[in-house]
NUKOLGU-56037 format. One line per 3 residues: their letters; for each residue x, y, z of N, C-alpha, C. Coordinates in pm, 1 decimal. Example, Ala and Ser with C-alpha at 12.3 -4.5 7.8 and 13.67 -1.06 7.14 Angstrom:
2
as) 1319.0,-569.0,780.0,1230.0,-450.0,780.0,1320.0,-330.0,780.0; 1285.0,-225.0,708.0,1367.0,-106.0,714.0,1290.0,3.0,787.0
END
This chain:
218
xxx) 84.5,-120.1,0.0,0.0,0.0,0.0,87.4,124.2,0.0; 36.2,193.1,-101.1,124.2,351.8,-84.9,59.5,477.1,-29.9; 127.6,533.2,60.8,47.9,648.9,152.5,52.2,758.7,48.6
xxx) -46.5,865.7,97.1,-23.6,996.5,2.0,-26.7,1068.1,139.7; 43.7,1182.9,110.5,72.1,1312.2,253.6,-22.2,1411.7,196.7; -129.9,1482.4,185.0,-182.4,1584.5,143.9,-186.2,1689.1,235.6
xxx) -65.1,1789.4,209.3,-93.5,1893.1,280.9,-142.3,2019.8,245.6; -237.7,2063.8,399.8,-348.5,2176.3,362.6,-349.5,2218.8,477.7; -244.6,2265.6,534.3,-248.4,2335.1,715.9,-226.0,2422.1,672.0
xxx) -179.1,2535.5,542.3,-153.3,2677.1,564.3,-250.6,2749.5,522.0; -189.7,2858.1,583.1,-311.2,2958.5,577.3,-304.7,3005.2,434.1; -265.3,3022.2,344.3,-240.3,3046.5,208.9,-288.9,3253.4,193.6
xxx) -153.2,3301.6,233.2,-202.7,3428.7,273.7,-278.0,3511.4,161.3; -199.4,3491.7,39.6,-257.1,3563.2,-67.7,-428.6,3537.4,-80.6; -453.9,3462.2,-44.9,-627.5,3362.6,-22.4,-706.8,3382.1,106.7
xxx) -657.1,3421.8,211.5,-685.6,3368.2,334.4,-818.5,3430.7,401.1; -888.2,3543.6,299.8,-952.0,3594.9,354.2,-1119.2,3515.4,257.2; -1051.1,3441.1,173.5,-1173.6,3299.8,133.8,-1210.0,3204.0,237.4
xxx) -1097.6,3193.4,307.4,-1067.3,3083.0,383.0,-995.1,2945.9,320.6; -1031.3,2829.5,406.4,-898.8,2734.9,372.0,-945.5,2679.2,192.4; -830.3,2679.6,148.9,-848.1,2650.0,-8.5,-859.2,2564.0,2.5
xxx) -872.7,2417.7,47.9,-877.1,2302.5,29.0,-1026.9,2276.2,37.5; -1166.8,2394.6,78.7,-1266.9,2336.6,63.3,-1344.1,2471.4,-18.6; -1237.9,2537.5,-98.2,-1309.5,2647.4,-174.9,-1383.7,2527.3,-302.8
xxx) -1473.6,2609.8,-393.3,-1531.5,2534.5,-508.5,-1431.3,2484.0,-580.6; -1439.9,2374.2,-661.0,-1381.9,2362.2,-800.7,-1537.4,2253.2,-879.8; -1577.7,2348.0,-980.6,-1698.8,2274.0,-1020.2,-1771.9,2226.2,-949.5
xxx) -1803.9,2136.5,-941.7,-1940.9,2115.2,-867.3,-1925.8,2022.8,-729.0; -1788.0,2049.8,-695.7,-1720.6,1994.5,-573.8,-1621.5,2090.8,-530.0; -1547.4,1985.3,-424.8,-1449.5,2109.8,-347.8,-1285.6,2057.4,-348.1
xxx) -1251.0,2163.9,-385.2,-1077.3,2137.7,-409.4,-1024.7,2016.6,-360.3; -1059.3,1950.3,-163.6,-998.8,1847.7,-149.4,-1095.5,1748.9,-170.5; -1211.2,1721.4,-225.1,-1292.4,1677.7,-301.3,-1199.1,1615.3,-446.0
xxx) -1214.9,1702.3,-490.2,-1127.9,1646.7,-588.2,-1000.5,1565.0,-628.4; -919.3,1638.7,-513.6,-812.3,1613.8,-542.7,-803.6,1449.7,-462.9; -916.7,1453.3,-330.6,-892.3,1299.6,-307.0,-970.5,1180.8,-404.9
xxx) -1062.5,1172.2,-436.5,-1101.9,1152.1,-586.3,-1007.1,1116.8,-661.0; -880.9,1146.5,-730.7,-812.9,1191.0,-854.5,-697.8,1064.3,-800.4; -695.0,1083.7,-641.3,-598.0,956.2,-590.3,-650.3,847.2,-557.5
xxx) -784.7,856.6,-578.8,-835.8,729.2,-583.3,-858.3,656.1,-698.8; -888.0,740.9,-765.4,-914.9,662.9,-885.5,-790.6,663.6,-957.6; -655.8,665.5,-909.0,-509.9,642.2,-1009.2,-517.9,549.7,-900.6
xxx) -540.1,516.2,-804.3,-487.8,392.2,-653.3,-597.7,391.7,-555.9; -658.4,237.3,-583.0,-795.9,247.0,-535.8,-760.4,231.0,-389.4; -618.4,181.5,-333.0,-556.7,121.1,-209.6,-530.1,202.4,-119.3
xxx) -497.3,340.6,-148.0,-446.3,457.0,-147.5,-447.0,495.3,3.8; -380.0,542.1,105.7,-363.2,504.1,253.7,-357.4,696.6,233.9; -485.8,807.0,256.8,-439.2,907.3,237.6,-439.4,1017.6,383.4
xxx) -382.8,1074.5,378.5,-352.2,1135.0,535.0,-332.6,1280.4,441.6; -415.3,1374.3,579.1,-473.6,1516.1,514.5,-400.0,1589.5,646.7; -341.2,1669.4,639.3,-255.2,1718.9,711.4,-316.2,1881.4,695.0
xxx) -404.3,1889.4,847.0,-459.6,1996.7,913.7,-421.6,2136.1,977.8; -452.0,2253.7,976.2,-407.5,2333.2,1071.4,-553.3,2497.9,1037.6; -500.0,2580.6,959.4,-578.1,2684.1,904.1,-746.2,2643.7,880.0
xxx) -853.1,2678.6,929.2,-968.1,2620.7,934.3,-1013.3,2506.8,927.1; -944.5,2438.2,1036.2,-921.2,2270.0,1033.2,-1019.3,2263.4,1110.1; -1163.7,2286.2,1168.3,-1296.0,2270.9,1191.4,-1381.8,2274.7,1089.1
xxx) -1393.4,2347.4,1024.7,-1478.5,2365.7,882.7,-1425.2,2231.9,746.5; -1303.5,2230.8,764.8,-1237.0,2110.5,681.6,-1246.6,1997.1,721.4; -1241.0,1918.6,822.2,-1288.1,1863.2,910.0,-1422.8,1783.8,916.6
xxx) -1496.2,1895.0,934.4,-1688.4,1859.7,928.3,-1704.4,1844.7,759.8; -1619.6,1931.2,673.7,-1656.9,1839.4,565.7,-1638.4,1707.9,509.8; -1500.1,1689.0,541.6,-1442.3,1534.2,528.8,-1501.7,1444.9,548.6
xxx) -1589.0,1476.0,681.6,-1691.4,1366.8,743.3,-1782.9,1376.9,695.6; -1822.2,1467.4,694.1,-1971.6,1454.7,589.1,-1975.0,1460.6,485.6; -1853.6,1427.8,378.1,-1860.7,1328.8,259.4,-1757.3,1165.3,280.0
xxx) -1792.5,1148.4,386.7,-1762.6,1014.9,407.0,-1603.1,982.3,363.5; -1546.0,1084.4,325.9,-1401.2,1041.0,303.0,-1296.4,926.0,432.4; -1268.9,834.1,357.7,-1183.1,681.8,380.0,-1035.0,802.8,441.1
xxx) -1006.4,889.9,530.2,-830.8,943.6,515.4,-856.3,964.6,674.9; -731.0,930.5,663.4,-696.7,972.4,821.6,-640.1,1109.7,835.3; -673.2,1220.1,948.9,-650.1,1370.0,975.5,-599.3,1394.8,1092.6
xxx) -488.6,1462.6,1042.2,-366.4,1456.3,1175.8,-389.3,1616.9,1155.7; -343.0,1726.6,1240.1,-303.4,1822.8,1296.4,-215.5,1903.4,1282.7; -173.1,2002.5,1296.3,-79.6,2111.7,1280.6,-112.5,2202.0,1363.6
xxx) -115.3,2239.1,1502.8,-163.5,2312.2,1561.0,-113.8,2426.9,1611.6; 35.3,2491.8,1514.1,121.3,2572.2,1564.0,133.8,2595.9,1379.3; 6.1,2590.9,1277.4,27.9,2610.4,1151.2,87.1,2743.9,1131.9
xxx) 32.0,2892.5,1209.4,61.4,2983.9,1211.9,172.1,3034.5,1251.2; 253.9,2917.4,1297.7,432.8,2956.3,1341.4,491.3,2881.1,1261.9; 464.0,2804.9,1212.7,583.7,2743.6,1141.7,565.4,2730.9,1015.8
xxx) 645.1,2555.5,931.4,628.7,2589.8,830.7,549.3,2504.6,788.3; 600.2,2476.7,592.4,589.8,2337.3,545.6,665.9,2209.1,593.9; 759.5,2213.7,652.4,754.9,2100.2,643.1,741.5,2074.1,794.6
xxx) 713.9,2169.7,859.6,681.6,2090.4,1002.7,517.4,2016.7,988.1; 440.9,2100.2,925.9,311.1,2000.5,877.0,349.7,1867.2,837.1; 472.3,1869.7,725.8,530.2,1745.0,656.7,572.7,1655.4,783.6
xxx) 596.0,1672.7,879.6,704.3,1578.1,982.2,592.7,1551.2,1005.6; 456.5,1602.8,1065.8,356.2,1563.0,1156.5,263.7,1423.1,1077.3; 285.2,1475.1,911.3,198.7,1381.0,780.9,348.9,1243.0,802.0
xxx) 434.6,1299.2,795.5,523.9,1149.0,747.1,521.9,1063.8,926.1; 554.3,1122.6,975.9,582.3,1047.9,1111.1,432.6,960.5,1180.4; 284.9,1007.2,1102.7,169.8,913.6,1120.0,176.0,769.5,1022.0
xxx) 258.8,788.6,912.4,290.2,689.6,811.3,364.2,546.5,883.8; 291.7,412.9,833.6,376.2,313.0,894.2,481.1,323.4,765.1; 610.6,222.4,767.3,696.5,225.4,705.9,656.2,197.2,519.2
xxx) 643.5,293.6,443.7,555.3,220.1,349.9,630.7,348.7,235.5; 605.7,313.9,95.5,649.1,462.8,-4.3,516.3,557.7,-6.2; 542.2,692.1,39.9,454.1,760.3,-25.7,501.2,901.2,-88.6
xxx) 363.4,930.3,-73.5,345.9,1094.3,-205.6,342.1,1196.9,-107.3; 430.2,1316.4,-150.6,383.7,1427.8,-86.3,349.4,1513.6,-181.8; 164.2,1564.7,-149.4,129.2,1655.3,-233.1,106.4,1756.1,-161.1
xxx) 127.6,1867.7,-231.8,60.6,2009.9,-163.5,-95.7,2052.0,-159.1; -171.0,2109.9,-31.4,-279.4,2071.4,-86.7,-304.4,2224.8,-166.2; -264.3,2275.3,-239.3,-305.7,2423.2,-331.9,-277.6,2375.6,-446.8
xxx) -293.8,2250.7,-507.9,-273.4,2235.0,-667.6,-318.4,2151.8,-650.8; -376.9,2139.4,-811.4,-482.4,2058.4,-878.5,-449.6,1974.0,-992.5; -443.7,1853.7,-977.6,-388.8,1747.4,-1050.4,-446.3,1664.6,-1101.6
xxx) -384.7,1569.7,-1202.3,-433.5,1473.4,-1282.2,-367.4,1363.6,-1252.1; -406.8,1199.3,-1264.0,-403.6,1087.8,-1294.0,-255.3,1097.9,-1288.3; -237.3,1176.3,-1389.4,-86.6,1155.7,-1467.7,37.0,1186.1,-1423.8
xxx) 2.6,1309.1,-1326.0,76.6,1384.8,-1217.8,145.4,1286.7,-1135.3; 48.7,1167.1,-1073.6,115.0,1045.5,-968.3,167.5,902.8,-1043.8; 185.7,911.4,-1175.8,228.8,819.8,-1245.1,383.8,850.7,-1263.8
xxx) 453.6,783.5,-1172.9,592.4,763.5,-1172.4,586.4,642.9,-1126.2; 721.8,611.1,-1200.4,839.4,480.0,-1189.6,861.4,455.5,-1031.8; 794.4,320.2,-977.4,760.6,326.5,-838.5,878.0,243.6,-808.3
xxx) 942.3,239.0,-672.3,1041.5,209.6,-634.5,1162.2,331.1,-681.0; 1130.4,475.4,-732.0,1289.6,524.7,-774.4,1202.6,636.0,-692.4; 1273.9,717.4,-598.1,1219.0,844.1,-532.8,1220.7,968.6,-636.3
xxx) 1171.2,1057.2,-674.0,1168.2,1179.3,-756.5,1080.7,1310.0,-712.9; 1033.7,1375.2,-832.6,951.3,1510.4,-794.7,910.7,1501.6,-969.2; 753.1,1536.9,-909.8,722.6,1642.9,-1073.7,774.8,1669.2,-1133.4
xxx) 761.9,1679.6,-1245.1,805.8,1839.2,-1289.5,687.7,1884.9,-1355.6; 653.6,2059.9,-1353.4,564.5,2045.9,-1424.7,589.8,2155.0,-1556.5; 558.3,2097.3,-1699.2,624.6,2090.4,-1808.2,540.8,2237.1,-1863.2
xxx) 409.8,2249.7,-1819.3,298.6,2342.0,-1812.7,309.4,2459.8,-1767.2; 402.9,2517.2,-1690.6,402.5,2629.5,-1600.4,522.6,2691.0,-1676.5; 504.7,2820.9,-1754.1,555.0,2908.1,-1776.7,555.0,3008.0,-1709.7
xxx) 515.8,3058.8,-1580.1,593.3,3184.1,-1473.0,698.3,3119.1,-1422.1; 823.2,3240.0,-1428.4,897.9,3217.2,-1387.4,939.5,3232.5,-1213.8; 809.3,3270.6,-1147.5,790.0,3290.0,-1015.4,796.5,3119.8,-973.7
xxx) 813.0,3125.1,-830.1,788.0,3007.4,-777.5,904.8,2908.6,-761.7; 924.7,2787.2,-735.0,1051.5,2707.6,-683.8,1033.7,2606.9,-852.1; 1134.8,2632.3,-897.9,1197.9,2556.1,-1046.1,1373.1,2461.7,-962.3
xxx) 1324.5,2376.6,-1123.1,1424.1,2261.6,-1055.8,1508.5,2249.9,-1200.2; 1633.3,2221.5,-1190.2,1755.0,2209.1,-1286.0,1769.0,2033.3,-1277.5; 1772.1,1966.8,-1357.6,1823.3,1824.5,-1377.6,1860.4,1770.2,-1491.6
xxx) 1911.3,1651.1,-1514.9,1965.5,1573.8,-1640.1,1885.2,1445.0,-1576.2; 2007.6,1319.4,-1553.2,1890.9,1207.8,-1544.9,1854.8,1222.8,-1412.9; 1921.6,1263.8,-1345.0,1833.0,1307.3,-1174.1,1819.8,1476.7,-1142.3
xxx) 1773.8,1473.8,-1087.3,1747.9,1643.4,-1022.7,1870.6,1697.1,-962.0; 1927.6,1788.2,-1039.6,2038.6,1840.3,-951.1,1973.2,1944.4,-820.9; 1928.7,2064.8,-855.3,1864.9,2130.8,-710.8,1740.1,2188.7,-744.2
xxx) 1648.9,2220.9,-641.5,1547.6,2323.5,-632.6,1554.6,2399.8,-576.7; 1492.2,2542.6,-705.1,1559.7,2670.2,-606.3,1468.7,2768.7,-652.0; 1429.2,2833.6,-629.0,1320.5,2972.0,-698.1,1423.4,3039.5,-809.8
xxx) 1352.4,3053.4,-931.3,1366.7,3126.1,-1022.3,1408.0,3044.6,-1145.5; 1453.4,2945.1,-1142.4,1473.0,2823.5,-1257.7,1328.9,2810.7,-1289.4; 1366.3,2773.5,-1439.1,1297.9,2803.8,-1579.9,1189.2,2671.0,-1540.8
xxx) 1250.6,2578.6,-1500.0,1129.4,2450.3,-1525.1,1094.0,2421.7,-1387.7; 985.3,2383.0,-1361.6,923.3,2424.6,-1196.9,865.4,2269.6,-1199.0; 898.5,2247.7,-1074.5,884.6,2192.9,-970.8,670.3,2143.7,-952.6
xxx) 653.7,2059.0,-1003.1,481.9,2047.5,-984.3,423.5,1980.0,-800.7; 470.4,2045.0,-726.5,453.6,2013.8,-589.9,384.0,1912.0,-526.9; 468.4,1796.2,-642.2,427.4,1707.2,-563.8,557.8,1580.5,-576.8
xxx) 582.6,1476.2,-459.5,689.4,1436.2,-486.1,674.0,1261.5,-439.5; 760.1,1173.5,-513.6,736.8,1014.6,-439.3,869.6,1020.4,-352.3; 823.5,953.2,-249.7,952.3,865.4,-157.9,915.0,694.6,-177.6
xxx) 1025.0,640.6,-258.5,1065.4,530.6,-229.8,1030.9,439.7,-94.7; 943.9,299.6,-63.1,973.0,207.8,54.0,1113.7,223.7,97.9; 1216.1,195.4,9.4,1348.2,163.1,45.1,1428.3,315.8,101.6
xxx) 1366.6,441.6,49.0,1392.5,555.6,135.3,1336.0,578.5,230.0; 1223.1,528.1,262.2,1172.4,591.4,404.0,1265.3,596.1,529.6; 1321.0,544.9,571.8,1384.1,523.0,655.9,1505.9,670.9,693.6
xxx) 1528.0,667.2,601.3,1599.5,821.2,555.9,1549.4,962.3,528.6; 1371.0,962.9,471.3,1334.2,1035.3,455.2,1272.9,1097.5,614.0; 1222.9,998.4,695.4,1161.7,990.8,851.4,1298.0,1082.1,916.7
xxx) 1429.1,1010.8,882.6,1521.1,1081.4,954.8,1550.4,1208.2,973.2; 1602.3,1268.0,799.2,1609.8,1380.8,767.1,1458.0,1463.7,796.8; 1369.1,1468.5,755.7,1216.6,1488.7,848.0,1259.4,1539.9,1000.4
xxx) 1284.4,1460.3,1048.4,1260.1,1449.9,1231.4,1406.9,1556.5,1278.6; 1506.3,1603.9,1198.3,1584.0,1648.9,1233.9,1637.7,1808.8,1167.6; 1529.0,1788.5,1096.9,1526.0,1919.4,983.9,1534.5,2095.9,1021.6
xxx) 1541.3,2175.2,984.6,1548.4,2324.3,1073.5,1374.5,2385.7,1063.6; 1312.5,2465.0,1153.9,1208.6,2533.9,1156.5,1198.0,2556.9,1092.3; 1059.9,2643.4,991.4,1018.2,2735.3,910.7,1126.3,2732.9,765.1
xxx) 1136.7,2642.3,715.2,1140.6,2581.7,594.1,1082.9,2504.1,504.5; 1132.1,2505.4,370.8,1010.8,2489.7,312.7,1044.9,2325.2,218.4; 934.9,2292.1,214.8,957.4,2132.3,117.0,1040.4,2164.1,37.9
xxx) 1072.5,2246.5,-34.4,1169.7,2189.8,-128.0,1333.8,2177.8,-115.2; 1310.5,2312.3,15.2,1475.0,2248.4,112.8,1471.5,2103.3,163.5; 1371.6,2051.2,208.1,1362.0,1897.7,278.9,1409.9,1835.2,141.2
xxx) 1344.4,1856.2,17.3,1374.2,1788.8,-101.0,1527.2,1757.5,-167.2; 1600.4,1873.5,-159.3,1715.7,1882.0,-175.3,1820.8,1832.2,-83.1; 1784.2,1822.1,36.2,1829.4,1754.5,136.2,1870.4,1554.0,101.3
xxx) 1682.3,1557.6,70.5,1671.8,1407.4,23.7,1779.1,1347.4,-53.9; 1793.1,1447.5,-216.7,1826.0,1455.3,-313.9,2001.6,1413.7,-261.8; 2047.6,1499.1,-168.5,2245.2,1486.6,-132.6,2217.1,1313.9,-67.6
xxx) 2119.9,1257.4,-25.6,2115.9,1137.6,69.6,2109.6,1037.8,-40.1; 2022.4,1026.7,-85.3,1972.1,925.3,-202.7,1968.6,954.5,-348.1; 1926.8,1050.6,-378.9,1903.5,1093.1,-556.8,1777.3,1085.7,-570.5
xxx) 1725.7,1201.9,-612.1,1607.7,1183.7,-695.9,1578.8,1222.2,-808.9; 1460.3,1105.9,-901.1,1410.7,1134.1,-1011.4,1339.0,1263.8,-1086.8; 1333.5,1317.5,-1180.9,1285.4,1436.8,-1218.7,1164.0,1346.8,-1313.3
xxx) 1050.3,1338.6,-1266.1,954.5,1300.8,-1355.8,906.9,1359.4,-1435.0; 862.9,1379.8,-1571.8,856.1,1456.5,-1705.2,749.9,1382.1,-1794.1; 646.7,1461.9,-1762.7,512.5,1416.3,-1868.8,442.9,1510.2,-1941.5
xxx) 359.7,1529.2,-2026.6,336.0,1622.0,-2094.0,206.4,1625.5,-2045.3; 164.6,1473.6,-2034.9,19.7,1508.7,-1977.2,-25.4,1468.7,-1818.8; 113.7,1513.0,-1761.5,38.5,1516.9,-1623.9,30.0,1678.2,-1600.2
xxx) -67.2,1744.1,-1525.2,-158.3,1845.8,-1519.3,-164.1,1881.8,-1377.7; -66.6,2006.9,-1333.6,-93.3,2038.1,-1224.4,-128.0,2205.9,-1196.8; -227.9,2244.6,-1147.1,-263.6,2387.4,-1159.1,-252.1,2435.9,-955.4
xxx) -202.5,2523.7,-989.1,-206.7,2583.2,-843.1,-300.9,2688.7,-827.2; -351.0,2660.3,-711.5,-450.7,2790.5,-679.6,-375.4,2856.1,-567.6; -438.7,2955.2,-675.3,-341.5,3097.9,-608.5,-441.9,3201.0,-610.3
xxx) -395.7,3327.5,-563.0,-443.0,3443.9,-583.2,-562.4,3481.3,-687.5; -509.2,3438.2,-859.7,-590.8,3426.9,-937.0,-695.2,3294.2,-1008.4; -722.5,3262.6,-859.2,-842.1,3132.4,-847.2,-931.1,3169.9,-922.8
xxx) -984.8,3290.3,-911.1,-1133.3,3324.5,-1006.7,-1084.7,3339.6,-1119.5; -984.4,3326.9,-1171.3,-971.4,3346.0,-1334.8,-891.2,3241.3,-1339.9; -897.7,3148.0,-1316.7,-872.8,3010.9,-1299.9,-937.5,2923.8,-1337.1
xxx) -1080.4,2915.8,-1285.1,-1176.7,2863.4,-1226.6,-1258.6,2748.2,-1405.6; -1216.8,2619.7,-1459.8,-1066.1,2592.0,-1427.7,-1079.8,2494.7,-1502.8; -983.3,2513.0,-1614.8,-961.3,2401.6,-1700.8,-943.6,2256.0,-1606.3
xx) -1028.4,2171.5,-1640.0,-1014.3,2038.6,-1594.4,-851.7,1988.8,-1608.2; -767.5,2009.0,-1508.7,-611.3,1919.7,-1547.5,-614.7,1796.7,-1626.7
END
């Protein structure tokens, strides 16, 4: 069984006065609506853990009252810290197993979680022409992620069974108020990771300009 990490504890400031994006609309459902949906139906097995903090009562009562199969862990210091302390709280509920870390502010396709299982990697996403945001440089593995590189990073990433053990570590020992893609690069000096490259995997971030978004099906 492969876990997925879906995280949705921040307050997403540019947004925040919508409230938590993970239960704003997308069509005729709701962002984490969808997006748990999209991992079910690529992995019907799918072990998914929703990683809480920013209107985690309202997110919460919805989960349950669409009957969603995921287990919901906490972040209760979302407003002090960072990403990846949400991330330590999502990986450290995980038994020893490979999973996904997705962000929960982007919107994905099928195609997005179709990587070469057993090799650890990251997105890429082939789609995103701003040059804002964390972009990644690679050949056959990912050399680094860093803001301002040309080809970006689709925020979402696999860990290997055979990395966990390493990924839990580096996790549990990591610095405050940093962000996944430092944890990533970290990974990357320990083990190596894959740069996954599809044309039709489809990842859209909601951002700021959600309403003019609002939203080509990925």
């Amino acid at each position: 069984m492969t876990a997925y990490v879906l995280m949705a504890a921040g307050i997403g400031r540019s947004m925040q006065t919508k409230g938590s994006k993970s239960i704003l609309p997308y069509g005729s459902e709701k962002i984490i609506d969808f997006q748990i949906r999209t991992i079910l139906d690529f992995d019907k097995s799918a072990d998914i853990t929703v990683v809480l903090g920013f209107k985690s009562k309202l997110v919460t009562e919805h989960l349950v009252s669409k009957k969603h199969d995921v287990r919901i862990v906490y972040n209760p210091l979302y407003d002090l810290n960072s990403q990846t302390d949400s991330l330590r709280i999502g990986i450290n509920s995980l038994r020893k197993t490979s999973f996904y870390i997705i962000h929960g502010d982007v919107i994905f396709n099928e195609a997005a979680l179709k990587i070469k299982r057993g090799r650890s990697g990251v997105m890429v996403d082939t789609h995103h022409k701003n040059l804002k945001g964390v972009g990644l440089s690679y050949g056959d593995t990912v050399l680094n992620l860093s803001y301002g590189l040309p080809k970006k990073w689709g925020q979402i990433a696999y860990i290997a069974r055979d990395d966990y053990d390493e990924a839990v570590k580096v996790i549990n020992g990591f610095k405050v108020n940093r962000c996944t893609f430092e944890y990533l690069n970290m990974l990357n000096e320990s083990f190596g990771l894959i740069p996954y490259v599809s044309e039709r995997a489809k990842m859209i971030e909601i951002n700021k300009n959600y309403e003019n978004a609002s939203y080509k099906q990925p």
